[in-house]
GUDRENTI-169555 format. One record per residue (C-alpha): residue number from 1; x, y, z. Coordinates in nm, 3 decimals, m for minus. Example, Ala and Ser with C-alpha at 12.3 -4.5 7.8 and 13.67 -1.06 7.14 Angstrom:
2
+------+---------+---------+---------+
: nuse :    east :   north :      up :
+------+---------+---------+---------+
:    1 :   1.230 :  m0.450 :   0.780 :
:    2 :   1.367 :  m0.106 :   0.714 :
+------+---------+---------+---------+
***
This chain:
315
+------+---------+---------+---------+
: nuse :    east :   north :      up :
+------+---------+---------+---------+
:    1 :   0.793 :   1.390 :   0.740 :
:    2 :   0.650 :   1.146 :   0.473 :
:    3 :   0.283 :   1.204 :   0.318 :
:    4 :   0.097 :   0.891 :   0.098 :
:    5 :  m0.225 :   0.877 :  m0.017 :
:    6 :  m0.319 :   0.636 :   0.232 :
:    7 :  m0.149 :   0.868 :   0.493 :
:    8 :  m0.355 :   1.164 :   0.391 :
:    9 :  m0.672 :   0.950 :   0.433 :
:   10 :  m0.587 :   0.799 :   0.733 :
:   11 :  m0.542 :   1.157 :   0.876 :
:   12 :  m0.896 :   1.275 :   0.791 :
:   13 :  m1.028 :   0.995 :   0.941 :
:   14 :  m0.839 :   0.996 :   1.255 :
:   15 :  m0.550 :   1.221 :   1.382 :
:   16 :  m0.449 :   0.973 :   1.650 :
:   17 :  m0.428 :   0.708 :   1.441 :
:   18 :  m0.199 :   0.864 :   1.194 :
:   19 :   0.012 :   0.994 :   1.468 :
:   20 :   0.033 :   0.645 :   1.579 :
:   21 :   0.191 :   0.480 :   1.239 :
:   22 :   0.355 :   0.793 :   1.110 :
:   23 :   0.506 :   0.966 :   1.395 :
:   24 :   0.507 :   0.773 :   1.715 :
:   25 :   0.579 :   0.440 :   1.586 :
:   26 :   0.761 :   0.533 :   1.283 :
:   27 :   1.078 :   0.289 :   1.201 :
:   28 :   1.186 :  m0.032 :   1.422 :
:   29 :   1.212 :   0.226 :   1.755 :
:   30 :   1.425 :  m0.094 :   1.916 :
:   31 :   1.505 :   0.069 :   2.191 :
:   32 :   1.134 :   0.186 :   2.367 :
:   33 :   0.894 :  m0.092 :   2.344 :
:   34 :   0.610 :   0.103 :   2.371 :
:   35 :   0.716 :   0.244 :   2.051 :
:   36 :   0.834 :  m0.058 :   1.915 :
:   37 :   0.474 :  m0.222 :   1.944 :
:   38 :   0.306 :   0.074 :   1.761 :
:   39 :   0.532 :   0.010 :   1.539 :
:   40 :   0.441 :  m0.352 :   1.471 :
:   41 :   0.071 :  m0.297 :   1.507 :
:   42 :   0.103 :  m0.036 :   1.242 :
:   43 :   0.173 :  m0.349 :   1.043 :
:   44 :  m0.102 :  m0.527 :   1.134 :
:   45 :  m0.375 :  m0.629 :   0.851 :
:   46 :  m0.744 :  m0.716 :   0.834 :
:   47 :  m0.795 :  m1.043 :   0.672 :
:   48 :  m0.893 :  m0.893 :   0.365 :
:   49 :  m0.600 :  m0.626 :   0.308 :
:   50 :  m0.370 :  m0.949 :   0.426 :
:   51 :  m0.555 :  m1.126 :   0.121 :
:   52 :  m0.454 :  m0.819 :  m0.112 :
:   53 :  m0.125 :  m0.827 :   0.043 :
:   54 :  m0.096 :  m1.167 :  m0.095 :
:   55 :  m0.159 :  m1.161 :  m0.371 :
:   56 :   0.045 :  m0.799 :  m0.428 :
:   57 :   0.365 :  m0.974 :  m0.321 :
:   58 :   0.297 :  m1.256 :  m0.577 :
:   59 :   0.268 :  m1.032 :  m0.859 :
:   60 :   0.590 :  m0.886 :  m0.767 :
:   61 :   0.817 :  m1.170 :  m0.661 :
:   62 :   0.676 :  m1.426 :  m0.950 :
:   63 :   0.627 :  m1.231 :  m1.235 :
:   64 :   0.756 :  m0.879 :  m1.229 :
:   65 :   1.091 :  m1.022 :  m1.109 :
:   66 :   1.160 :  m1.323 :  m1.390 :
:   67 :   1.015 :  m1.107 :  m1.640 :
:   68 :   1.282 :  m0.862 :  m1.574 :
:   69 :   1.557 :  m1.147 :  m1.561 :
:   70 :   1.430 :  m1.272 :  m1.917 :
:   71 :   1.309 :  m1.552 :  m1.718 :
:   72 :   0.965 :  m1.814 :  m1.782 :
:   73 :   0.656 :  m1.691 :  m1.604 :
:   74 :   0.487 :  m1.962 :  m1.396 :
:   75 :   0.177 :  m2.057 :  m1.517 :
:   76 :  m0.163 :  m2.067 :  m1.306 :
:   77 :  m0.110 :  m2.383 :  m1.155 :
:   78 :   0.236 :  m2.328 :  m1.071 :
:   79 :   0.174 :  m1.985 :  m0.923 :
:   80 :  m0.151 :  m2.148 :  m0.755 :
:   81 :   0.091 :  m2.323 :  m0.555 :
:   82 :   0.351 :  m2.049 :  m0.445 :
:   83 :   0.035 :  m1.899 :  m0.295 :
:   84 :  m0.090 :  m2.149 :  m0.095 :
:   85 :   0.216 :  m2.174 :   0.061 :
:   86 :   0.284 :  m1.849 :   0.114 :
:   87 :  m0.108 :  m1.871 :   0.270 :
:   88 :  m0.021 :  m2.132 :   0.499 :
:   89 :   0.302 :  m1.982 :   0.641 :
:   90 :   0.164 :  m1.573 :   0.712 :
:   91 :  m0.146 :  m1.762 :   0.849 :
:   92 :   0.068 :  m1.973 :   1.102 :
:   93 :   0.278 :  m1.687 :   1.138 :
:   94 :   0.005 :  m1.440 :   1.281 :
:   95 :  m0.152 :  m1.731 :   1.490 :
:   96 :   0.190 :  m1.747 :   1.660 :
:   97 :   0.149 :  m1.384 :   1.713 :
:   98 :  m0.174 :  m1.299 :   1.815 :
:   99 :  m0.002 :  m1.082 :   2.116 :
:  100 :   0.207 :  m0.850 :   1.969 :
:  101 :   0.522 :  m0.779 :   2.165 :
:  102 :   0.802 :  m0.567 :   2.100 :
:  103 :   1.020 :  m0.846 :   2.076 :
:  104 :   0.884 :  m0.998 :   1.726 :
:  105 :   1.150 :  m1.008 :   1.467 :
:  106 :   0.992 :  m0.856 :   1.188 :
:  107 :   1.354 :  m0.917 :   0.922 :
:  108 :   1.349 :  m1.289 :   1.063 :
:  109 :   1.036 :  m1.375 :   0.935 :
:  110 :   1.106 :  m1.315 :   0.591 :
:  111 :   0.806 :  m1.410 :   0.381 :
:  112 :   0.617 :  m1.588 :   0.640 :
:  113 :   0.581 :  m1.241 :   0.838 :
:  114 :   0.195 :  m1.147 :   0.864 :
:  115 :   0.003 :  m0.984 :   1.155 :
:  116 :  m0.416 :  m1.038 :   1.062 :
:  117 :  m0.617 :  m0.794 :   1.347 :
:  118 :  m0.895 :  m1.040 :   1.368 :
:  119 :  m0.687 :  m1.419 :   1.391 :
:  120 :  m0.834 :  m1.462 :   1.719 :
:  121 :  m1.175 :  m1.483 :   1.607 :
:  122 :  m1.087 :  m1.582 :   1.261 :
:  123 :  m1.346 :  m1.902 :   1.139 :
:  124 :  m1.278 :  m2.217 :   0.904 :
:  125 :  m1.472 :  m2.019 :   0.630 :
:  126 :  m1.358 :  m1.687 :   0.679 :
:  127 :  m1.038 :  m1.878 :   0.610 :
:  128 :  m1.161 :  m2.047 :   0.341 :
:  129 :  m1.308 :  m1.760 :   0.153 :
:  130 :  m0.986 :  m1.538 :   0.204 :
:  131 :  m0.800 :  m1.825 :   0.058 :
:  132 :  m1.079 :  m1.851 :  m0.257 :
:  133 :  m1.084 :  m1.475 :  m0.353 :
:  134 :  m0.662 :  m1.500 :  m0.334 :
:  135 :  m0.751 :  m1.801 :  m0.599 :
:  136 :  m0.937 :  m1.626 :  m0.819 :
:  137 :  m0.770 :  m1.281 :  m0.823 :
:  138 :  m0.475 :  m1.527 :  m0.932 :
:  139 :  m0.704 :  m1.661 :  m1.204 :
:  140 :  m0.865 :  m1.339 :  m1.337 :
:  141 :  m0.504 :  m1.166 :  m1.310 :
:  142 :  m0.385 :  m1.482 :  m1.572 :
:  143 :  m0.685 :  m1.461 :  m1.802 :
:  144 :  m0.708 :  m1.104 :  m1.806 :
:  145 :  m0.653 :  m0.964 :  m2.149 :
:  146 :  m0.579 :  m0.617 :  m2.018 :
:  147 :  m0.336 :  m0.728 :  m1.793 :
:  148 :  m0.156 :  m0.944 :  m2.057 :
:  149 :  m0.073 :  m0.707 :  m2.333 :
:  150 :   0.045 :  m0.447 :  m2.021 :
:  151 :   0.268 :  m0.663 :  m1.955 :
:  152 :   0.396 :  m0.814 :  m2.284 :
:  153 :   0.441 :  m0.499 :  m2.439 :
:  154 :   0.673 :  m0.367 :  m2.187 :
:  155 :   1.043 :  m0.307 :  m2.203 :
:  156 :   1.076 :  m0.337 :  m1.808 :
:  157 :   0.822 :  m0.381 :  m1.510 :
:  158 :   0.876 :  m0.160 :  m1.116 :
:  159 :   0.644 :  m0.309 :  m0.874 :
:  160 :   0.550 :  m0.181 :  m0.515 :
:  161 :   0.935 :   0.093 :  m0.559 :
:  162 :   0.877 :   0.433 :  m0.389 :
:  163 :   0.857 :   0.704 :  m0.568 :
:  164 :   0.925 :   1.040 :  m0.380 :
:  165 :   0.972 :   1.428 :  m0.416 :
:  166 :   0.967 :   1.678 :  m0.183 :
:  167 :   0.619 :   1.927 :  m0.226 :
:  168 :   0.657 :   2.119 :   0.099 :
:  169 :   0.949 :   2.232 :   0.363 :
:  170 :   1.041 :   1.891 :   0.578 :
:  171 :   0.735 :   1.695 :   0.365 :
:  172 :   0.814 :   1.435 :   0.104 :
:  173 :   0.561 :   1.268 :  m0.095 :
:  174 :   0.626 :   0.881 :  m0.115 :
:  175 :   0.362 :   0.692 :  m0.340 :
:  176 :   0.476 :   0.287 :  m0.412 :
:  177 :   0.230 :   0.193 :  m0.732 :
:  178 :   0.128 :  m0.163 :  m0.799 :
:  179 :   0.292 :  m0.183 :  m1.170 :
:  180 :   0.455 :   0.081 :  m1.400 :
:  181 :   0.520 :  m0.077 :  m1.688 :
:  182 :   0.784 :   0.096 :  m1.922 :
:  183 :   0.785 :   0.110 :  m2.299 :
:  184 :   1.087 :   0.236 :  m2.521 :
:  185 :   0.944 :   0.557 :  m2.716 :
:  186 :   0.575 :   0.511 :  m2.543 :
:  187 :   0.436 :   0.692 :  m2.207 :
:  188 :   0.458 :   0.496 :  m1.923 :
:  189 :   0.154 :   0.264 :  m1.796 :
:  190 :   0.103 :   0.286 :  m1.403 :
:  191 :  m0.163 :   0.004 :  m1.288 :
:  192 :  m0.303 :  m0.065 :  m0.977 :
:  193 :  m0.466 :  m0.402 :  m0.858 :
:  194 :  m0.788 :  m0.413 :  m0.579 :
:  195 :  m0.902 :  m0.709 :  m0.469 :
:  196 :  m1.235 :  m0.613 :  m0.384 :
:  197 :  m1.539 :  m0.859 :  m0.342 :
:  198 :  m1.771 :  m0.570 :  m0.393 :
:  199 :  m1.535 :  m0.422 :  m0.722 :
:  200 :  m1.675 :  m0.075 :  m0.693 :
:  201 :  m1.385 :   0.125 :  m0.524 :
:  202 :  m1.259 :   0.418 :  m0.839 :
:  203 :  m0.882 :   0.486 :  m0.744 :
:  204 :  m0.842 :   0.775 :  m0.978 :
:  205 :  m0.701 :   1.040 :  m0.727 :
:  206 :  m0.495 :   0.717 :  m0.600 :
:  207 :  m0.361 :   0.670 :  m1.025 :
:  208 :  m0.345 :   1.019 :  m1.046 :
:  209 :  m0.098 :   1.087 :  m0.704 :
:  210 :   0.111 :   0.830 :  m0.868 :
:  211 :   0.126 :   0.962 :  m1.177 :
:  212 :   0.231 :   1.316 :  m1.023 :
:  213 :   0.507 :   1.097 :  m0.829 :
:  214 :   0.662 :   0.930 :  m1.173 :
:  215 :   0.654 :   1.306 :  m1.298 :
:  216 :   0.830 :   1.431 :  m1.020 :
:  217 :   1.043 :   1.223 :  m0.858 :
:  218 :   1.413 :   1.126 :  m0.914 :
:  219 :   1.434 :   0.813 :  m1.146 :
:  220 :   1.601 :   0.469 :  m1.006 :
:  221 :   1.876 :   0.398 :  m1.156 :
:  222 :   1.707 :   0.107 :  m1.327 :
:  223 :   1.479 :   0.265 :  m1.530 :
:  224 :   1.627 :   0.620 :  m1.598 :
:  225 :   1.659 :   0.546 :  m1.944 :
:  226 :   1.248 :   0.532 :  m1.994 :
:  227 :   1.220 :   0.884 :  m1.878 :
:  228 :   1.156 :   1.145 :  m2.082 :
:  229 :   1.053 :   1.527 :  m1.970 :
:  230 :   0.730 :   1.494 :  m2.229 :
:  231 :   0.637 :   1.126 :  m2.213 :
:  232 :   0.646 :   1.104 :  m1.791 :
:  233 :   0.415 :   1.408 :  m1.748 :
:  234 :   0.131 :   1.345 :  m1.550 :
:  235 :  m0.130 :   1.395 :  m1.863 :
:  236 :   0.071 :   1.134 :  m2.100 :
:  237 :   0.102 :   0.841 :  m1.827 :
:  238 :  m0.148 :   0.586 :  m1.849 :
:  239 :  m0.361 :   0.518 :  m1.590 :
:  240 :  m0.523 :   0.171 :  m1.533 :
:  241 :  m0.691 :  m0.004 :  m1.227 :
:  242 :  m0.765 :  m0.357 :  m1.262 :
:  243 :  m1.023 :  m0.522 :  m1.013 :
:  244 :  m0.883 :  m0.870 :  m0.980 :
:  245 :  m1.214 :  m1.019 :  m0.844 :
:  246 :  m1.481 :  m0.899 :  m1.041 :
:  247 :  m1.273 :  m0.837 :  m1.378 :
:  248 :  m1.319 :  m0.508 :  m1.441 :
:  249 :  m1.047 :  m0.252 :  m1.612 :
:  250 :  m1.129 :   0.077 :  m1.523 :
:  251 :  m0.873 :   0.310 :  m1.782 :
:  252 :  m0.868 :   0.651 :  m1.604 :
:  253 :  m0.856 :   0.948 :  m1.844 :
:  254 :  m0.810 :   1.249 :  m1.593 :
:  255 :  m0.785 :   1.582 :  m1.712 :
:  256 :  m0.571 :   1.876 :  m1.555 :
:  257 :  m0.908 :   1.949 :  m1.268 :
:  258 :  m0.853 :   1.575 :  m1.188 :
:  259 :  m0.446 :   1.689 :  m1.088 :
:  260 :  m0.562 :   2.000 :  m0.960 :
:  261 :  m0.802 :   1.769 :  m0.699 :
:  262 :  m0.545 :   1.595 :  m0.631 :
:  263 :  m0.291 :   1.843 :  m0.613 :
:  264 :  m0.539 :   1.996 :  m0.332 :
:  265 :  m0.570 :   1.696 :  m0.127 :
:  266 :  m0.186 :   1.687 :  m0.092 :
:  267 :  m0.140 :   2.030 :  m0.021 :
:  268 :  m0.381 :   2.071 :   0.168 :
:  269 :  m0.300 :   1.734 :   0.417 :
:  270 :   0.025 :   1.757 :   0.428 :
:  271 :   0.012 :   2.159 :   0.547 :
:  272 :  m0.257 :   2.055 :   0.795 :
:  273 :   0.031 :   1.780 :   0.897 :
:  274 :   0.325 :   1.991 :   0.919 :
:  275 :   0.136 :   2.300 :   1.100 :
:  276 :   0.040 :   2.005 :   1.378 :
:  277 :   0.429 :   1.871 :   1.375 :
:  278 :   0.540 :   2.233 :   1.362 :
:  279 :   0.904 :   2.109 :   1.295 :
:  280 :   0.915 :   1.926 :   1.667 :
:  281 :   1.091 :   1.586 :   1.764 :
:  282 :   0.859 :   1.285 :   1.795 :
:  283 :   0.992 :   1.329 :   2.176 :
:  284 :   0.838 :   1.691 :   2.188 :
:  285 :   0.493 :   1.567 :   2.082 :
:  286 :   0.207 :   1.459 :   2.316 :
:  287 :  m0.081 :   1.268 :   2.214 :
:  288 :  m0.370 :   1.480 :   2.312 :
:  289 :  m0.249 :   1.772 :   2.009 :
:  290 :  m0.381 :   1.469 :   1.816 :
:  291 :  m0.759 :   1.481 :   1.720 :
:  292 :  m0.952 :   1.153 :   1.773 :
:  293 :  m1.174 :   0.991 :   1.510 :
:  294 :  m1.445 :   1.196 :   1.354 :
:  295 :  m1.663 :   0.908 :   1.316 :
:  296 :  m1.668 :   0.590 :   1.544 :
:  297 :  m1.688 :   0.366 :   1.231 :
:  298 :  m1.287 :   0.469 :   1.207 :
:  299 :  m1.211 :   0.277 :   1.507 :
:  300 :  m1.368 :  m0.003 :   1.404 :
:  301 :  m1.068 :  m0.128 :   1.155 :
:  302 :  m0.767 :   0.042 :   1.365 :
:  303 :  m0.460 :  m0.126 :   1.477 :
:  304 :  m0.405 :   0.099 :   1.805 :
:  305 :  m0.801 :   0.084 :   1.892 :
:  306 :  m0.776 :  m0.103 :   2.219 :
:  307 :  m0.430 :   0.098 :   2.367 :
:  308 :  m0.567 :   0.451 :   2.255 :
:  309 :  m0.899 :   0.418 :   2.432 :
:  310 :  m0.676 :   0.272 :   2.721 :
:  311 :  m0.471 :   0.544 :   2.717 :
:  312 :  m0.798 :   0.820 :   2.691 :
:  313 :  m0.972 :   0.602 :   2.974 :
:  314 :  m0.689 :   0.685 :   3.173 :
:  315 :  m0.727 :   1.013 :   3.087 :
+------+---------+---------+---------+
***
C-alpha cells in the first residue's frame, strides 16, 4: 500500500473515497470495467486543479527538461504559446469525454489527455478565466525573482519524480515535489507551486513530507551524486512555496515539532490505513468497511460522488 500527503487527507475526509482511488481502482484494472472506470475517474480534475495541472506539466516539460539538456529556455511569449495549445487540446479532449467509459485510452492521449468534473456545465468565462490565471501564473513564474535565482543557481532540476521509502510493514510513502533543485556542496531546495486565486493555502506539512522523502528515500540514479547524509537531512533542505497567482514566496523554516507533526500525520494515517486493509486482497474488501464522508462539503468535489450514493441508495 502507498500513502501521500494528498492520500492521507483524502482519507480524513472520506474513507470511501480513498478506497475508491487507492484501493479499488488502483492501476489500469483492464480487465473489470467497473474497476477500470474508478480508475479513470480517479483522474478526473476540477477546472481549477486541471488549470494547476497545466501549468505543472509546463514547468516540467519546458524548462526543467532543456535546462537539464543545456538547452535555451523559451521565453514568455514562446511558452505563452505551448500553453494555449496544450489548453485547447485537454479542453477538447475532456469534451470528447464527458462519459467516462472504461474503454478511454488513457497512454493514447498523450498530452492532450484531461478529464475536467464540471465540462458539462463549464461556461465561456469560466473558460476564459481558467485560461487567464494559467496566463498569469506563466507570467509571475517568469518575472519572479525567487524563482529565477532557484533555478539559475542549480546544478540539476527533478520535477514531479517520486520519492519513496517504506515507514510501516506493506506501507510506502510516495511524495512527487514540484521542483528540487540541486546544488554541488549546498542543501538541496524543494519548491512547490499553487495556483491559487485566493493565495492563502501554507503547504508547510506538504514541504516538510517532502523533505522527510528526499531524506529517506533511495536516490535516482540521476542525481545520486547531490546526496549527502548531512546536507539531505530534513532540517538542512530548503523549503519554498511559491504562489504563482498572487506572487507570494512563502520560505518555510520548520523546526524538529514541525517533523514531529508531520511525522504524526503519517504515522498515524497510514496505521489507521493498514489496520482497515489488514493485509487483504483488493478482492477480499467490501465497500461498506469504508467510512463515508464526515462532512457533506467532501462530496461536493469527488470524482465517485454520483456511483457511491448509487451504490448506498441501493443499499
Amino acid at each position: 500500500m502507498k500513502w501521500s500527503y494528498s492520500a492521507g487527507r483524502t482519507f480524513q475526509a472520506c474513507q470511501r473515497q480513498w478506497y475508491y482511488k487507492s484501493i479499488f481502482g488502483i492501476g489500469q484494472a483492464k480487465k473489470d470495467p467497473e474497476r477500470r472506470r474508478m480508475y479513470l475517474l480517479g483522474k478526473q480534475d476540477s477546472i481549477a486543479a486541471w488549470r494547476g495541472r497545466i501549468v505543472d506539466e509546463l514547468i516540467t516539460d519546458k524548462v526543467v527538461t532543456p535546462f537539464n539538456e543545456g538547452d535555451d529556455i523559451p521565453d514568455l511569449k514562446t511558452m505563452i504559446g505551448y500553453a494555449e495549445e496544450r489548453f485547447q487540446q485537454q479542453l477538447a479532449f475532456a469534451r470528447s469525454n464527458i462519459e467516462v467509459t472504461p474503454e478511454l485510452d488513457v497512454k493514447a492521449a498523450g498530452q492532450a489527455f484531461a478529464l475536467i468534473r464540471e465540462v458539462a456545465s463549464l461556461s465561456t468565462d469560466d473558460i476564459e478565466h481558467a485560461w487567464l490565471e494559467i496566463k498569469q501564473a506563466l507570467r509571475t513564474f517568469y518575472r519572479s525573482d525567487e524563482a529565477k535565482a532557484i533555478i539559475k543557481s542549480a546544478d540539476y532540476l527533478v520535477s514531479q519524480k517520486a520519492l519513496q521509502f517504506q515507514l510501516l510493514d506493506g506501507v510506502t510513502v510516495v511524495g512527487f515535489p514540484d521542483l528540487i533543485a540541486f546544488r554541488d556542496e549546498h542543501p538541496p531546495t524543494i519548491v512547490d507551486w499553487k495556483v491559487h486565486a485566493q493565495g492563502t493555502h501554507d503547504a508547510w506539512m506538504q514541504l516538510a513530507i517532502y523533505a522527510i522523502c528526499l531524506e529517506r528515500c533511495k536516490p535516482h540514479f540521476d542525481w545520486e551524486r547531490y546526496f549527502d547524509d548531512v546536507e539531505r537531512s530534513r532540517e538542512n533542505v530548503r523549503l519554498v512555496e511559491v504562489q504563482l497567482l498572487t506572487d507570494v514566496v512563502r520560505e518555510h523554516a520548520l523546526d524538529a515539532e514541525h517533523f514531529e507533526r508531520a511525522e504524526e500525520f503519517m504515522q498515524t494515517s497510514a496505521y489507521e490505513m493498514a489496520c482497515l486493509i489488514d493485509g487483504r486482497k483488493s478482492t477480499d474488501l467490501a465497500l461498506e468497511e469504508f467510512d463515508v464522508a464526515r462532512f457533506p462539503e467532501a462530496c461536493d468535489s469527488c470524482s465517485y460522488k454520483s456511483h457511491c450514493w448509487e451504490v448506498r441508495n441501493a443499499a
